[in-house]
FIDOGU-996208 format. One record per residue (C-alpha): x, y, z. Coordinates in nm, 3 decimals. Layout:
residues N
<node X="X" Y="Y" Z="Z"/>
...
***
This chain:
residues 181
<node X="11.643" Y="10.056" Z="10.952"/>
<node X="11.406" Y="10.298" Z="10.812"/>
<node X="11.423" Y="10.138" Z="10.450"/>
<node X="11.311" Y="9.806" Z="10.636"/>
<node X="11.070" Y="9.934" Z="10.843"/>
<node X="10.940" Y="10.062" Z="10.506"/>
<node X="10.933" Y="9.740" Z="10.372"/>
<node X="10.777" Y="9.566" Z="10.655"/>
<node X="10.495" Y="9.809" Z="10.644"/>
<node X="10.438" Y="9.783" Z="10.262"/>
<node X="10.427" Y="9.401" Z="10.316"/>
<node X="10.186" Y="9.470" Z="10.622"/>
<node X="9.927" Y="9.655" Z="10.457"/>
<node X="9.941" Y="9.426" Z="10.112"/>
<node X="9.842" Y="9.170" Z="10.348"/>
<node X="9.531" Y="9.362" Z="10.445"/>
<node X="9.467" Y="9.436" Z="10.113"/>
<node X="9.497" Y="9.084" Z="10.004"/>
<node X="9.275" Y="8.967" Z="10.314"/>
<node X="9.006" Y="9.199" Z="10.196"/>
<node X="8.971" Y="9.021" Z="9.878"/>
<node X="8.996" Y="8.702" Z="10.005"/>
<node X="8.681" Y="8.806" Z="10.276"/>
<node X="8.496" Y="8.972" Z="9.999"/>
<node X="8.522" Y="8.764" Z="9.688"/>
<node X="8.652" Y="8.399" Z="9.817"/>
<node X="8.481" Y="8.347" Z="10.119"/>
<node X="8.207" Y="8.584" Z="10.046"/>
<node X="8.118" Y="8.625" Z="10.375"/>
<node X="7.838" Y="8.926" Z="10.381"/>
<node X="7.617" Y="9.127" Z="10.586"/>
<node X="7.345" Y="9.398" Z="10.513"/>
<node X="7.657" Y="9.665" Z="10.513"/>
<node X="7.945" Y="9.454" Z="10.343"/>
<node X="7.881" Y="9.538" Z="9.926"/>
<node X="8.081" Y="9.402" Z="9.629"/>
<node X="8.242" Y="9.741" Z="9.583"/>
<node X="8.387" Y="9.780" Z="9.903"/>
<node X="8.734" Y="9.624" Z="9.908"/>
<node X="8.795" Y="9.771" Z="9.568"/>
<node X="8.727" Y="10.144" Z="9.706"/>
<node X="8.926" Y="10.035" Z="10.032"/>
<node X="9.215" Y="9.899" Z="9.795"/>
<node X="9.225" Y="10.203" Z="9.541"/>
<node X="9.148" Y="10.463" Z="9.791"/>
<node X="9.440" Y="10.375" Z="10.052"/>
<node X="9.657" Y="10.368" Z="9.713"/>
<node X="9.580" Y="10.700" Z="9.630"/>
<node X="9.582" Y="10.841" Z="9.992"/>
<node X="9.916" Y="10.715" Z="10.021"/>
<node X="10.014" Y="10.826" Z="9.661"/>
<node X="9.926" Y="11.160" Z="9.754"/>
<node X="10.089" Y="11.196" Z="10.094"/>
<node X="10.407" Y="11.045" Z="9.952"/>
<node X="10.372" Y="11.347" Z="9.674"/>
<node X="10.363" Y="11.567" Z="9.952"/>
<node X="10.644" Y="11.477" Z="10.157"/>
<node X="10.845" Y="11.476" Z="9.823"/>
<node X="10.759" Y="11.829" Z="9.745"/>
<node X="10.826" Y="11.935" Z="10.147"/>
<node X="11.179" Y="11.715" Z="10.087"/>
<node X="11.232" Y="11.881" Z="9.771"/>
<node X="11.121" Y="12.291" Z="9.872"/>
<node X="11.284" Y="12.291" Z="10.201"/>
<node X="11.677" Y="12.418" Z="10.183"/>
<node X="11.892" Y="12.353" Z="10.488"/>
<node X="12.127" Y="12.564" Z="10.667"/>
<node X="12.482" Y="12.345" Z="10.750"/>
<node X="12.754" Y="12.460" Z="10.945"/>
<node X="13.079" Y="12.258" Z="10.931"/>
<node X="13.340" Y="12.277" Z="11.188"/>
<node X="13.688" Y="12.330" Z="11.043"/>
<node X="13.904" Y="12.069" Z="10.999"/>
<node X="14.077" Y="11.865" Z="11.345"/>
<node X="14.404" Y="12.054" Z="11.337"/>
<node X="14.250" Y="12.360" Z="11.403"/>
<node X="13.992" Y="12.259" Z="11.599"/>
<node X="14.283" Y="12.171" Z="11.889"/>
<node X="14.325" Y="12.572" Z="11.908"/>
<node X="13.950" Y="12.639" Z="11.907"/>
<node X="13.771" Y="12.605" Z="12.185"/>
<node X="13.426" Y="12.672" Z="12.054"/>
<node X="13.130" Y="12.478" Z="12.145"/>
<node X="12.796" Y="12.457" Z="12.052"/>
<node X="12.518" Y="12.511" Z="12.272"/>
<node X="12.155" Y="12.442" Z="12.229"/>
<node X="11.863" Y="12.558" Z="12.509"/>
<node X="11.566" Y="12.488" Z="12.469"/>
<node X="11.263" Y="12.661" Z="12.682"/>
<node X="11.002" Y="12.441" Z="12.745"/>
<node X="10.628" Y="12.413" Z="12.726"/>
<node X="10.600" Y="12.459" Z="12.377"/>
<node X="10.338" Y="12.391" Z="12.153"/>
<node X="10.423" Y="12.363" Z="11.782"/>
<node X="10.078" Y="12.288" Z="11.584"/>
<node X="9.944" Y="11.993" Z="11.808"/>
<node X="10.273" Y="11.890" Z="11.981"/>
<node X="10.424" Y="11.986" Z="12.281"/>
<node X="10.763" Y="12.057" Z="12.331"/>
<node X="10.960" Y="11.959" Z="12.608"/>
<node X="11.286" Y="12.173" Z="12.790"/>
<node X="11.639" Y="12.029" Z="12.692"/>
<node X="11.985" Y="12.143" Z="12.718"/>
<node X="12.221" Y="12.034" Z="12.475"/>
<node X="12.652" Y="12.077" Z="12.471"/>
<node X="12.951" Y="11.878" Z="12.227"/>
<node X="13.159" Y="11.977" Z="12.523"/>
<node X="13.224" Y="11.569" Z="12.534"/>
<node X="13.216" Y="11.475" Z="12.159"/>
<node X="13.244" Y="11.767" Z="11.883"/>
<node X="12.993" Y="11.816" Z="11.608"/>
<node X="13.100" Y="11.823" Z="11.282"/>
<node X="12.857" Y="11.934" Z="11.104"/>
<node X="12.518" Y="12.116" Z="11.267"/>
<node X="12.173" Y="12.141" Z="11.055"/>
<node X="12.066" Y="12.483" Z="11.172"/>
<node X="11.773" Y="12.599" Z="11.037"/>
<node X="11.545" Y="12.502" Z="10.672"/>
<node X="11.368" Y="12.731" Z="10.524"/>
<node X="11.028" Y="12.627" Z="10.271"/>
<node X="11.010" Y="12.793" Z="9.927"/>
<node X="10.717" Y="12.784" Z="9.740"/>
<node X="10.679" Y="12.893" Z="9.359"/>
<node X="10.365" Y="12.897" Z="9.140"/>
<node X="10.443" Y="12.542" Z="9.006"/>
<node X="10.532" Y="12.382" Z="9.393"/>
<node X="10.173" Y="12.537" Z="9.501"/>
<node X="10.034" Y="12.372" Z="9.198"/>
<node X="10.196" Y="12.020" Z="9.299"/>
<node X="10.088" Y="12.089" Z="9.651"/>
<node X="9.684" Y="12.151" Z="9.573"/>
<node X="9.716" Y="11.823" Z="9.364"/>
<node X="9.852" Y="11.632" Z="9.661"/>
<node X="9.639" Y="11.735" Z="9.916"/>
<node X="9.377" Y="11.646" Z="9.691"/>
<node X="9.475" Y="11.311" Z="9.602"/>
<node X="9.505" Y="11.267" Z="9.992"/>
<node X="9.145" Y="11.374" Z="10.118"/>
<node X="8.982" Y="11.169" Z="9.780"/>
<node X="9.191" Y="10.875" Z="9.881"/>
<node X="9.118" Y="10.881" Z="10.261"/>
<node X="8.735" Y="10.965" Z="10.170"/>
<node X="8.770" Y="10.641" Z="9.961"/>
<node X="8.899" Y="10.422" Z="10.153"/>
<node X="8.685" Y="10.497" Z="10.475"/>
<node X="8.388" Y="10.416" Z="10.214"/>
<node X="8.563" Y="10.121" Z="10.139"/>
<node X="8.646" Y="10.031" Z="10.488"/>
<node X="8.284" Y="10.056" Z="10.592"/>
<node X="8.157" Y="9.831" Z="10.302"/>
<node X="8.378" Y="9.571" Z="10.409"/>
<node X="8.387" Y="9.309" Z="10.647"/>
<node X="8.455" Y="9.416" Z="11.008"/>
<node X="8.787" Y="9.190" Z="11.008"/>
<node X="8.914" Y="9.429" Z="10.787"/>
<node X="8.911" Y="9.712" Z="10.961"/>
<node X="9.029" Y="9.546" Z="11.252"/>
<node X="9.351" Y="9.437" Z="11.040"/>
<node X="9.374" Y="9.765" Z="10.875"/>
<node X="9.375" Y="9.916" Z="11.268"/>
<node X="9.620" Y="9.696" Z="11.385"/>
<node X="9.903" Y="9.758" Z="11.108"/>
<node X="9.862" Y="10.148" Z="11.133"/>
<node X="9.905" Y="10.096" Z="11.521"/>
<node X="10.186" Y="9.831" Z="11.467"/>
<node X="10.352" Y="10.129" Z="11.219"/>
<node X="10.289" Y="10.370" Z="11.455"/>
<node X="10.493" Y="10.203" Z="11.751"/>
<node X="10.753" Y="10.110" Z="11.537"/>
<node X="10.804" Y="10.452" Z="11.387"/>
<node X="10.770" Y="10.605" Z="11.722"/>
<node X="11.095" Y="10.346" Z="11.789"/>
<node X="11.261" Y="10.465" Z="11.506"/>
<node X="11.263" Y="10.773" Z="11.558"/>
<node X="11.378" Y="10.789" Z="11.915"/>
<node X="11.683" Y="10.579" Z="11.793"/>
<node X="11.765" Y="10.846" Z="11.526"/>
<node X="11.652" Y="11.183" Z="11.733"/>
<node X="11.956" Y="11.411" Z="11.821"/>
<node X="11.981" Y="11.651" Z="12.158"/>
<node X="11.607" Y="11.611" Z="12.367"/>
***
């Protein structure tokens, strides 16, 4: 699901990208703002944004060790009676999101295996990759709103409505795939 979703969005936003081009160099339709430049800043510049924020999720992917506990095998889970139990307190808020209360209990279907905790590491050469990312990122998003605003206003428009179109359907996704909550 998520590798088509992917795909679907890559698609998406070549479209844009291919619109742009069309609007700028085919059709040439202009106004005092729209310049020759701007779909090839839009173009490059949401490249390298999203160069550098895939960098970055990379590096969190590849500096972040998990925590597993396995349950032991069926036999001897018959004599165990353990259970997991997960509270939550409510009214959270974790950088800008709020969390919400839940209870969670396998008391009807055991776990096998629980994620517990991660934990980031950062060395000299992660903090390195890191600066380089989030720089890539800002240049990229810099460039493409220069790029967007050079541009014909359908652009934008279509660029809009495939980040909101992602947005829903990741929202989707990941409700499917959440655990306990």
């Amino acid at each position: 699901m998520v590798y088509s979703l992917a795909l679907v969005g890559i698609l998406m936003q070549f479209a844009v990208f291919t619109w742009a081009a069309v609007v700028a160099w085919y059709l040439r339709w202009k106004s005092q703002s729209i310049q020759n430049y701007g779909p090839l800043m839009f173009i490059g510049g949401t490249l390298v944004m999203c160069s550098g924020v895939l960098w970055s999720a990379c590096l969190i992917g590849n500096s972040t060790s998990e925590l597993t506990y396995q349950r032991m095998p069926e036999a001897s889970m018959k004599q165990s009676a353990s259970r997991i139990y997960w509270i939550q307190p409510g009214d959270q808020v974790i950088g800008d999101q709020e969390v919400s209360s839940f209870a969670f209990s396998d008391a009807k279907k055991l776990l096998r295996e629980y994620q517990f905790s991660s934990k980031l590491t950062l060395d000299g050469r992660t903090r390195l990759h890191t600066t380089i990312a989030v720089l890539l990122s800002a240049l990229g998003y810099i460039s493409q709103f220069i790029g967007l605003r050079s541009t014909h206003p359908s652009v934008s428009m279509a660029q809009l409505g495939v980040t909101l179109a992602m947005a829903h359907h990741q929202k989707h996704a990941t409700n499917e795939t959440a655990g306990p909550g």
